[in-house]
C-alpha positions as CSV (number, residue, x, y, z in Angstrom):
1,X,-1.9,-1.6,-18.9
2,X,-0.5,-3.0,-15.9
3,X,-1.9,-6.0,-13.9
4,X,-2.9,-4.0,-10.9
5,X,-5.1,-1.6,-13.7
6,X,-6.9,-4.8,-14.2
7,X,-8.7,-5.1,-11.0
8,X,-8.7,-1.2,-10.1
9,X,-12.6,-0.9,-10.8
10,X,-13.4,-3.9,-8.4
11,X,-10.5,-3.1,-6.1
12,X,-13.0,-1.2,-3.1
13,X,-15.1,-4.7,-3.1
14,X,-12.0,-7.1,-2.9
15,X,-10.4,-4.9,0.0
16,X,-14.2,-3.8,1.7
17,X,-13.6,-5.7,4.8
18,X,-10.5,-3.8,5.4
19,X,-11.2,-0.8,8.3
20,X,-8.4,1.8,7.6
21,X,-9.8,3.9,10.5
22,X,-9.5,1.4,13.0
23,X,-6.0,0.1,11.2
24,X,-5.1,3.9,12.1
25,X,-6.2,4.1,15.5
26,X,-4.5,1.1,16.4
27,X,-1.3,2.6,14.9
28,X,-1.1,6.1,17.0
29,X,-2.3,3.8,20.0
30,X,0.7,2.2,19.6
31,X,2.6,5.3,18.6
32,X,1.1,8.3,20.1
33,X,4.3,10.1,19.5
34,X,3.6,10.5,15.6
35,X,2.6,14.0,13.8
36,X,-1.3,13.9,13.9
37,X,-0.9,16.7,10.9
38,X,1.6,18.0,8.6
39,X,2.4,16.1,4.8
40,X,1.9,12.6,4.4
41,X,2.6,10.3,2.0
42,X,0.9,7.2,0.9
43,X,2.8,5.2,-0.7
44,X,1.1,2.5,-3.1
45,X,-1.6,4.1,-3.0
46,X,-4.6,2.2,-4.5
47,X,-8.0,3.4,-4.9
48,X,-7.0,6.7,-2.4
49,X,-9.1,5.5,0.8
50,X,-6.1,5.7,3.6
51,X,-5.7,9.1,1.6
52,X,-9.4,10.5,2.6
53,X,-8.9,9.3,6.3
54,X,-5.6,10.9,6.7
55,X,-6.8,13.6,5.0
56,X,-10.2,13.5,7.4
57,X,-7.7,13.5,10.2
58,X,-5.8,16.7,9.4
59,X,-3.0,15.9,7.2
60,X,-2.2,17.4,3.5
61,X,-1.4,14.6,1.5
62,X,0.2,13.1,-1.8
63,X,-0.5,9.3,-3.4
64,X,2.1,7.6,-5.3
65,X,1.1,4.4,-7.1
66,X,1.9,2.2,-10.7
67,X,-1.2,2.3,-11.7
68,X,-2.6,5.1,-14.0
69,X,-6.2,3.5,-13.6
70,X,-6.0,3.1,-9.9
71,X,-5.3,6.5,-9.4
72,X,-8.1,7.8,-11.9
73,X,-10.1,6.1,-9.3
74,X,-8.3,7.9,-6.5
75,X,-8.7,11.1,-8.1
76,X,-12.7,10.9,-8.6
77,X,-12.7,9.5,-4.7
78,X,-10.7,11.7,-3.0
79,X,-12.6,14.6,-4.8
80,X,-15.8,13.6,-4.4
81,X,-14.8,13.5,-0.3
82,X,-14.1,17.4,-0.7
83,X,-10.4,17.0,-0.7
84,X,-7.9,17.7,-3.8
85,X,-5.8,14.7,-4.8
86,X,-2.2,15.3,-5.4
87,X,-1.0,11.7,-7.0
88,X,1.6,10.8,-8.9
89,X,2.5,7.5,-10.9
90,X,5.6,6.0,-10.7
91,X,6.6,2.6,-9.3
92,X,7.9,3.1,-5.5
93,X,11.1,1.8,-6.3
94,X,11.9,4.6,-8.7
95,X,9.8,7.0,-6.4
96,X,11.0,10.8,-7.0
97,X,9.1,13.4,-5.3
98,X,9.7,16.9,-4.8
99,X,10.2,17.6,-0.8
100,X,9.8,15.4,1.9
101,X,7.2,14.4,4.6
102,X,6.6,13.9,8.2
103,X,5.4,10.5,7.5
104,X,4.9,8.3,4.9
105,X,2.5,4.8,5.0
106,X,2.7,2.2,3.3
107,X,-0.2,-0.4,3.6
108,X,-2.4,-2.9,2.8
109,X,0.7,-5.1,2.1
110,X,1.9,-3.2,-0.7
111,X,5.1,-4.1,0.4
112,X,4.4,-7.7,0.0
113,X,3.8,-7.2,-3.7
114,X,7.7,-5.5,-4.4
115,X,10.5,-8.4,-4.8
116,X,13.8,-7.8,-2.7
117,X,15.3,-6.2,-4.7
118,X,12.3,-3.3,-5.9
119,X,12.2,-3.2,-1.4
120,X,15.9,-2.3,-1.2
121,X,15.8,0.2,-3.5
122,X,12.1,1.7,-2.1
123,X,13.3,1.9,0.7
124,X,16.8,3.4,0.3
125,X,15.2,5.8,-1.9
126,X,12.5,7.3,0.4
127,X,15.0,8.0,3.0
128,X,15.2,11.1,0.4
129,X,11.6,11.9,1.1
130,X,11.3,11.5,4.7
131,X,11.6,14.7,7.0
132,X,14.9,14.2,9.5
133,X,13.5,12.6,12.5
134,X,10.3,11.5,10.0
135,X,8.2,8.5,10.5
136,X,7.6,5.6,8.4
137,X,4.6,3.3,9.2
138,X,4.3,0.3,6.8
139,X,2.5,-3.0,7.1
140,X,3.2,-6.3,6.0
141,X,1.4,-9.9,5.5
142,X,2.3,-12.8,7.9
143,X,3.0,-16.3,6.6
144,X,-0.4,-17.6,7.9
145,X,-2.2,-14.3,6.1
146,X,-0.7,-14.9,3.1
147,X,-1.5,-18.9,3.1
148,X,-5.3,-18.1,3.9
149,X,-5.3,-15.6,0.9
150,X,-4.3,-18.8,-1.3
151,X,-8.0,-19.5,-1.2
152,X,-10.1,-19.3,-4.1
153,X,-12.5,-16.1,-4.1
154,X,-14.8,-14.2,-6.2
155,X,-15.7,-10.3,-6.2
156,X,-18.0,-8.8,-8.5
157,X,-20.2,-5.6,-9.1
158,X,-22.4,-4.3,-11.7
159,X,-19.7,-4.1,-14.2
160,X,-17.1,-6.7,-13.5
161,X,-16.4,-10.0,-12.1
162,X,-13.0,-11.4,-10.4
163,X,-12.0,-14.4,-9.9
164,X,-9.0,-14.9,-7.9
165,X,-7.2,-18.4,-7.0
166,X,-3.8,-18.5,-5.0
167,X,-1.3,-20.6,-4.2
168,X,1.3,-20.4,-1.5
169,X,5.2,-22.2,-1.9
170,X,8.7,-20.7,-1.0
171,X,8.0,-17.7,0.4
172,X,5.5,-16.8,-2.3
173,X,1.9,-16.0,-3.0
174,X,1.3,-16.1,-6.6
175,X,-2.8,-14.7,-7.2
176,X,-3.8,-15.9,-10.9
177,X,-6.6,-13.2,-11.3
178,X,-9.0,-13.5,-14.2
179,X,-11.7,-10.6,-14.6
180,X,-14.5,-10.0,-16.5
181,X,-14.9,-5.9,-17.3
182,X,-18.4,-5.3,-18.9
183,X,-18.6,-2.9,-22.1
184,X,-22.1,-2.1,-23.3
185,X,-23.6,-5.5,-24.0
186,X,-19.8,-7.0,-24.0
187,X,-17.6,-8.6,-21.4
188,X,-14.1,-8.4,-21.8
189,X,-11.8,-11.0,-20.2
190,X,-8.2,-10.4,-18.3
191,X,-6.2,-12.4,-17.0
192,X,-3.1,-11.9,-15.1
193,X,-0.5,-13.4,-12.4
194,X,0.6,-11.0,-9.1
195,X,3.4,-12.1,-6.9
196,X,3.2,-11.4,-3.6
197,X,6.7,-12.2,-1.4
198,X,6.5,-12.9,2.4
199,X,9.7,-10.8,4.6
200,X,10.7,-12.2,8.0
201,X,10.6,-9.3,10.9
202,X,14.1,-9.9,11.8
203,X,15.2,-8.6,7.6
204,X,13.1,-5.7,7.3
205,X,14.0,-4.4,10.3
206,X,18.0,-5.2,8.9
207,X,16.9,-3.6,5.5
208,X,15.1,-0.3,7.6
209,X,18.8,0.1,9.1
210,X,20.6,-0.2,6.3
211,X,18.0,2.2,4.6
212,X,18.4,5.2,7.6
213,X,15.8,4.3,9.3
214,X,15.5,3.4,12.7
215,X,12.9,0.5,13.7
216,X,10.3,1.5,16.9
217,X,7.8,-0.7,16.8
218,X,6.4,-3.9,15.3
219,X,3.1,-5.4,16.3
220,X,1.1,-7.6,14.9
221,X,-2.5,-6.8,13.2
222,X,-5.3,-8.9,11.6
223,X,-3.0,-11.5,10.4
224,X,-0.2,-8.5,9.3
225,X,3.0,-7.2,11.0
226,X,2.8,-3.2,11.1
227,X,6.4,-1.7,11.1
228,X,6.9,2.1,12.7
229,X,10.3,3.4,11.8
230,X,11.8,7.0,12.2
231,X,14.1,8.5,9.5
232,X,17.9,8.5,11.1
233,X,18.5,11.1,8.3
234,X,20.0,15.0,9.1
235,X,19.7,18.3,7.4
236,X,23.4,17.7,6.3
């Protein structure tokens, strides 16, 4: 079991303030020259929410995320919307997919939670699963985000309870996470520890290069930076 299977049941309540259809619109505002359809990948992808609005919004889609129980989740939501999940598990800097995509996300700071080097190697390997002239749209915590989410908060539901406490230093977020998963008459207690690294704009948009990708746009976003790149890669 992974950490991030830990607080997959209460994931939707920790993240419910998060709007992905707005966070969307605001991105093709920005960037109205991206696909509105085609294959899209979603990269990190949770509970498989930014998967049913892209999907809503006309695009065929595939989920890759580390957790198997995450994407059980996924599965049953993405379903239930009408749509039919294709989701694979692997961790994204191993990712290994069979074809590429017009664009690929990356949100809700996944990219926060890789170290440097798991983001080098993400990104340097989904240059391989990025169309030629494909986009790549991920999004990033700011310094300020990532100190505010050092405060102590508490989720619950019907049948678990999280407790989550932060602490900010160096360039790092570590969340010590402690839930309470209910079985029968039961509750069972995790506990776990998730990093979460802060990137400057000026070295992802280094790393982007150096990963064939060209950076187009950065713009700030509810306290996160959202990266557009397209794919410098050729048919060759």
């Amino acid at each position: 079991m992974t950490d991030y299977d830990l607080i997959a049941s209460i994931y939707d309540e920790f993240t419910d303030g998060f709007d992905y259809s707005e966070y969307l619109d605001r991105i093709f505002q920005k960037a109205p020259y991206l696909p509105k359809s085609g294959l899209a990948l979603d990269c990190g992808c949770g509970t498989g929410t930014l998967i049913c609005e892209l999907e809503k919004r006309g695009y065929s889609c595939t989920g890759v995320d580390i957790s198997p129980e995450m994407l059980k989740n996924a599965s049953e939501k993405i379903d239930n919307a009408g749509f039919e999940p294709h989701l694979v598990c692997q961790p994204l800097e191993k990712i290994d997919l069979y074809g590429a995509y017009d664009i690929c996300f990356c949100t809700l700071d996944t990219v926060n939670h890789l170290n440097g080097r798991q983001l080098k190697k993400f990104f340097g390997r989904l240059k391989y699963f990025t169309e030629p002239k494909g986009y790549f749209v991920f999004d990033v915590k700011t310094k300020a985000l990532m100190k505010k989410a050092a405060m102590p908060r508490i989720t619950d539901n019907e049948d678990s309870m999280l407790i989550l406490d932060g602490f900010y230093s160096d360039s790092r977020l570590k969340n010590y996470i402690t839930v309470f998963s209910k079985d029968g008459e039961k509750y069972t207690r995790y506990d776990s520890v998730i990093t979460e690294n802060h990137y400057e704009r000026g070295n992802l948009k280094n790393l982007l290069k150096d990963s064939w990708f060209e950076p187009l746009e950065v713009f700030a976003f509810k306290g996160r930076d959202i990266f557009i790149a397209q794919s410098k890669r050729n048919y060759a």
